[in-house]
C-alpha positions in Angstrom: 12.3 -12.1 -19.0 12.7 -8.6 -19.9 12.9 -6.1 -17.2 11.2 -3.9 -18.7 8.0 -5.1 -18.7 8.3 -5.9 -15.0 8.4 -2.6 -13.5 7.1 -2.2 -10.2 4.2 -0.1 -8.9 4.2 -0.7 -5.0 1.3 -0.3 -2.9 2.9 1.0 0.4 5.9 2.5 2.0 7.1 5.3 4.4 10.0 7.0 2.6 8.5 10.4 3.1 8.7 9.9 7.0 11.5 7.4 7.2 14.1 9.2 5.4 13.5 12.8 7.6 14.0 10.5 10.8 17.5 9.1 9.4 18.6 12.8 8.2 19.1 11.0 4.8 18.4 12.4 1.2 16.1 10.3 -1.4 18.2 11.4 -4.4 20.9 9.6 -2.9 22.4 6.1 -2.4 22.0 5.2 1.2 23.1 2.3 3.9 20.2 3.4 6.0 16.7 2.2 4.8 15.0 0.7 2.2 14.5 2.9 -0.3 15.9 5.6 -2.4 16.6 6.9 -6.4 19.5 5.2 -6.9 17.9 1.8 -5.7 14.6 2.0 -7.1 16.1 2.2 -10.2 18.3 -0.7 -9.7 15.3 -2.4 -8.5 12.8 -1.5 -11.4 10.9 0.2 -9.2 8.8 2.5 -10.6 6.2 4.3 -9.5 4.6 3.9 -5.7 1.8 4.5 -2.6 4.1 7.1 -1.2 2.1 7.5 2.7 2.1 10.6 5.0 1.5 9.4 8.5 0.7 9.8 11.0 -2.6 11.5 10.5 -4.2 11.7 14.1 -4.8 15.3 13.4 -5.4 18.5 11.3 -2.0 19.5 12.4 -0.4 16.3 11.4 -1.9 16.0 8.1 -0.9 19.7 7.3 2.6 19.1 7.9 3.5 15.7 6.6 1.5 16.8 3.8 3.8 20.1 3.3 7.1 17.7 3.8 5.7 15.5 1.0 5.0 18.0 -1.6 8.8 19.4 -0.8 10.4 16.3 -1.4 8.1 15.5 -4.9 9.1 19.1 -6.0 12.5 18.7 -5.6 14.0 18.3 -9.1 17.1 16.3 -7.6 14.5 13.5 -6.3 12.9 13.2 -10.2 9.6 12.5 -9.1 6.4 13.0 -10.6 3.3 13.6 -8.6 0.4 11.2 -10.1 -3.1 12.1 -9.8 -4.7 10.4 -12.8 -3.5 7.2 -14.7 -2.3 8.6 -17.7 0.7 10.0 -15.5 1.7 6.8 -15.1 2.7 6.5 -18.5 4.2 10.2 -19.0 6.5 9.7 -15.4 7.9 6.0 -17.1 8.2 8.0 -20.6 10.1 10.9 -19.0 12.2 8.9 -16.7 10.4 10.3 -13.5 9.2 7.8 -10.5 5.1 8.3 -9.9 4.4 8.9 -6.6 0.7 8.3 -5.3 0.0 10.6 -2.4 -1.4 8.1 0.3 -2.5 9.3 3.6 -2.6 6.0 6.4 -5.3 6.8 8.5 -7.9 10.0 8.5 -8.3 10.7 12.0 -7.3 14.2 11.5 -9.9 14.8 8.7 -12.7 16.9 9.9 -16.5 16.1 10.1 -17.8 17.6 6.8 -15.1 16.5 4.6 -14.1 20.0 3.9 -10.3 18.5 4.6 -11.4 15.7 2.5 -11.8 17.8 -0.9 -8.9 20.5 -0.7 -6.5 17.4 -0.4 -8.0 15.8 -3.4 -7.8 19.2 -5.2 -4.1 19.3 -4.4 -3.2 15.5 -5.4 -4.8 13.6 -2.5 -5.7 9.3 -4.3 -6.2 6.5 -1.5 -7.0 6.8 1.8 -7.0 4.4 4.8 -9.2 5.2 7.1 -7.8 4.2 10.3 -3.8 3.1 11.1 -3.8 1.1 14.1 -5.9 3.6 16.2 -9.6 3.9 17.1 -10.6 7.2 15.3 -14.5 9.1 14.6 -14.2 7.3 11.4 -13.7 3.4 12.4 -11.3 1.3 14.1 -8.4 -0.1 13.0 -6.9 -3.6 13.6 -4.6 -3.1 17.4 -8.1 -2.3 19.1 -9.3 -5.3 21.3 -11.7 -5.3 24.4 -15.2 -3.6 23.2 -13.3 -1.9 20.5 -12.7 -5.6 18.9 -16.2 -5.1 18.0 -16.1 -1.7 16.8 -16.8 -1.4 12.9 -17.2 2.3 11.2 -19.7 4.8 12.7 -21.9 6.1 10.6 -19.3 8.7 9.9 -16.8 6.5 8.5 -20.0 4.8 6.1 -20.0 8.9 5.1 -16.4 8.8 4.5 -16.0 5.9 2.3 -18.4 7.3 0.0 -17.5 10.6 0.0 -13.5 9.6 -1.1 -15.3 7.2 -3.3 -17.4 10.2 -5.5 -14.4 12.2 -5.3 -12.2 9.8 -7.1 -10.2 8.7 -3.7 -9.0 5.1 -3.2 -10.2 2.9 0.0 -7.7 1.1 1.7 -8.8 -1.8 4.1 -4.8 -2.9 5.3 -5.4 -1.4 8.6 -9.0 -1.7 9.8 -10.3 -4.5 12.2 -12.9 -7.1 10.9 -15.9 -5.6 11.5 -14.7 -2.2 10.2 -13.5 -3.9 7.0 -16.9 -5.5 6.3 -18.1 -2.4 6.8 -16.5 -1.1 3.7 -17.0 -3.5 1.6 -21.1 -3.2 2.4 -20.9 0.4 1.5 -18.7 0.2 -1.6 -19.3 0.9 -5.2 -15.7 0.5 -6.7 -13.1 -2.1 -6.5 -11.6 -2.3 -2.4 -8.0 -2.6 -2.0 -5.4 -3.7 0.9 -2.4 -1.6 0.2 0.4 -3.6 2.3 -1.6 -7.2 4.1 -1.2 -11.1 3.5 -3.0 -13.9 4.2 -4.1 -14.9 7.6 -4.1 -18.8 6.9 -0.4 -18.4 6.2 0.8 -16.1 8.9 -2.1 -15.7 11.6 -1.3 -11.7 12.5 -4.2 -9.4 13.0 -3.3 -7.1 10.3 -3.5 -10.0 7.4 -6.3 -11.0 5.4 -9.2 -14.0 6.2 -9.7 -16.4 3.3 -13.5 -14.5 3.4 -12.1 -11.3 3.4 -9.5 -12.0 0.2 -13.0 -13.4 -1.3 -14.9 -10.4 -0.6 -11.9 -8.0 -2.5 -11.7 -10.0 -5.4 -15.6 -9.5 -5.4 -15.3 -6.0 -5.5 -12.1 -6.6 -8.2 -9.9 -4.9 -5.9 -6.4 -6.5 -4.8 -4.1 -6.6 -2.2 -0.3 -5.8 -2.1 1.4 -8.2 -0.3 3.1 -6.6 2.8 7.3 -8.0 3.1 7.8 -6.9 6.9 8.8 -10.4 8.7 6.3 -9.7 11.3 3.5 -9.8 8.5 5.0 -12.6 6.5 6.1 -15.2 9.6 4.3 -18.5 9.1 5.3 -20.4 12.5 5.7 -17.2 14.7 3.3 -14.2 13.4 4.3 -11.2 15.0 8.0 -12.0 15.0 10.7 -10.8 12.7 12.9 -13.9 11.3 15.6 -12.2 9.0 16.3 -16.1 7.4 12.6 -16.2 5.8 13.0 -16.5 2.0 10.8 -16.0 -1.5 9.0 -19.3 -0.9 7.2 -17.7 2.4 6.6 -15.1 0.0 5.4 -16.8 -2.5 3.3 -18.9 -0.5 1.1 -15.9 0.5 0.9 -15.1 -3.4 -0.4 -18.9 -3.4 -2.9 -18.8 -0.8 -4.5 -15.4 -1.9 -4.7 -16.9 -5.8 -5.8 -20.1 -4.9 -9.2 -18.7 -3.3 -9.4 -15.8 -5.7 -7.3 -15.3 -8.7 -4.4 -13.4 -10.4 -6.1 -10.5 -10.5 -6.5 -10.1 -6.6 -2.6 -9.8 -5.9 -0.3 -6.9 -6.1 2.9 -5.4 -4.1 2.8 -3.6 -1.3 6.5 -3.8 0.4 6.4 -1.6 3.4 9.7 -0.5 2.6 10.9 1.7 4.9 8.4 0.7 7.7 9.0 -2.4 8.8 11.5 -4.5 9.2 12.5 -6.8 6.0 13.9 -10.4 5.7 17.2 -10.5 4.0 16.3 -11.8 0.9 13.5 -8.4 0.2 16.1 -6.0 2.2 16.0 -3.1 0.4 14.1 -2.6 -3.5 16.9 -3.7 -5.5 15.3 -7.3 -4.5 12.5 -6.7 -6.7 14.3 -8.7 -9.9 15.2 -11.2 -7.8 11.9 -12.1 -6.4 10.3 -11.9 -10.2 12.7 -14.3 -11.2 12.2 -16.7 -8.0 8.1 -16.4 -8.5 8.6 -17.0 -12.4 11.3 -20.3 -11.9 8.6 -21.3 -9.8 5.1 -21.8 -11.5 4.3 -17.9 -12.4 4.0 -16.9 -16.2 5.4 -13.7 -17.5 2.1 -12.2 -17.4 1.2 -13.2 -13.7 4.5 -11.8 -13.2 3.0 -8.6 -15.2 0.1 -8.8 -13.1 1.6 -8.7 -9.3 4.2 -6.1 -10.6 1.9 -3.1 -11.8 -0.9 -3.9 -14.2 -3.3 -5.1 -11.3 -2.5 -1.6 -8.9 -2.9 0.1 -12.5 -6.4 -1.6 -13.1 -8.0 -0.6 -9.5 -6.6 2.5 -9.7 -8.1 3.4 -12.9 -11.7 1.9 -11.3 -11.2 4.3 -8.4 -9.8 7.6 -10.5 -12.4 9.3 -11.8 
């Protein structure tokens, strides 16, 4: 296996907000966290879904926006801001890491989108449309009560095809059932989960239904698989176990190719917002897990596949 051909485009983490909270610098080699230069090179790791949350409102989204762009511009960081999928290529060429500007929820976006199209002007490429909350837009998977029931308003149909025409991802990770099948009635480009697993492993409300995986890989979307313990737990969903290994890992790769295909499974860590098993601590795991998944049934190009060439396929769908 050559490394090289394995490097990682990650669906999700919080860096941006993570690393402000522990007063600690991206450019350098940390004990706090899950992510920084120094390691993401160790670990292969690439180019990423860099989020800005929380998004609630205007305020917010101006702000963790304007912290973003600061840390991306700063040269000590070597970062490259992507915006179409040629600069992909040109960050890997020129030894930069491609950041995708992500924002986790669009509560704070305003009626008539006028938010919507200055922040794909200035770099703005997937979009969830709820975090955990109930917003104008939809309602996102923590809701229960009458909100269980809840799918997207008719403003949130509006949404997903405005970020759709403009070249904007759609990211279902966060949304509730109903809310999620709303999407994928009013899509017309490949749906994604940036950071979920499979329910019939791990039976948490923010995985995916065997229907659900069905219905992405209809739309040829995929879904990053999400390495917070919580999310990955088989006998206790919901509860961190530090001791669960690659196989539990694995065996959410399994499930989601077994009822779909290769194409329909990605990364999407969570670094840096949840809490990891040992064995995926930190991204300097990433060659470690590659090498587990390809002692253990996956080819070199499947490998190829989950590491970046799926993300770089829906991506490409979605970009205009």
């Amino acid at each position: 296996m050559s490394q090289d051909d394995f490097w990682v485009l990650d669906g999700h983490n919080d860096m941006m907000l993570a690393s402000r909270m522990q007063r600690r610098s991206f450019h350098e080699r940390s004990d706090k966290g899950q992510i920084d230069l120094p390691r993401m090179r160790e670990g292969n790791f690439q180019a990423g879904f860099f989020a800005v949350w929380p998004c609630f409102n205007r305020g917010m989204i101006k702000k963790r926006t304007k912290i973003w762009l600061s840390v991306v511009q700063d040269d000590r960081n070597q970062m490259m801001h992507i915006k179409k999928i040629d600069d992909f290529i040109n960050a890997k060429k020129n030894g930069k890491i491609g950041v995708v500007l992500h924002f986790e929820g669009a509560g704070g976006i305003d009626k008539r989108f006028t938010m919507l199209d200055y922040y794909y002007k200035l770099g703005l490429r997937s979009l969830s449309l709820t975090w955990f909350d109930t917003n104008k837009f939809g309602t996102g998977a923590r809701m229960f009560g009458s909100e269980k029931t809840r799918g997207l308003t008719e403003l949130g149909v509006n949404l997903v095809k405005k970020a759709q025409s403009l070249g904007i991802g759609v990211d279902v990770s966060h949304l509730n059932v109903p809310s999620f099948w709303d999407v994928i009635e009013n899509t017309k480009k490949p749906v994604y989960a940036t950071h979920s697993n499979a329910y019939s492993v791990s039976a948490h409300r923010r995985n995916l239904k065997d229907d659900q995986i069905k219905a992405i890989q209809e739309t040829h979307g995929t879904i990053g698989i999400n390495f917070g313990g919580i999310f990955l737990n088989p006998i206790k969903p919901g509860k961190h176990d530090s001791k669960l290994g690659f196989d539990i890992i694995k065996r959410h790769i399994d499930h989601i190719v077994s009822i779909s295909d290769i194409n329909t499974v990605a990364m999407g860590s969570d670094f840096d917002g949840a809490i990891m098993p040992d064995c995926v601590k930190d991204c300097i795991k990433y060659p470690d897990l590659f090498a587990y998944l390809f002692e253990n049934g996956y080819s070199n190009q499947d490998i190829k596949k989950i590491a970046h060439e799926n993300w770089l396929r829906v991506l490409k769908a979605n970009w205009k």
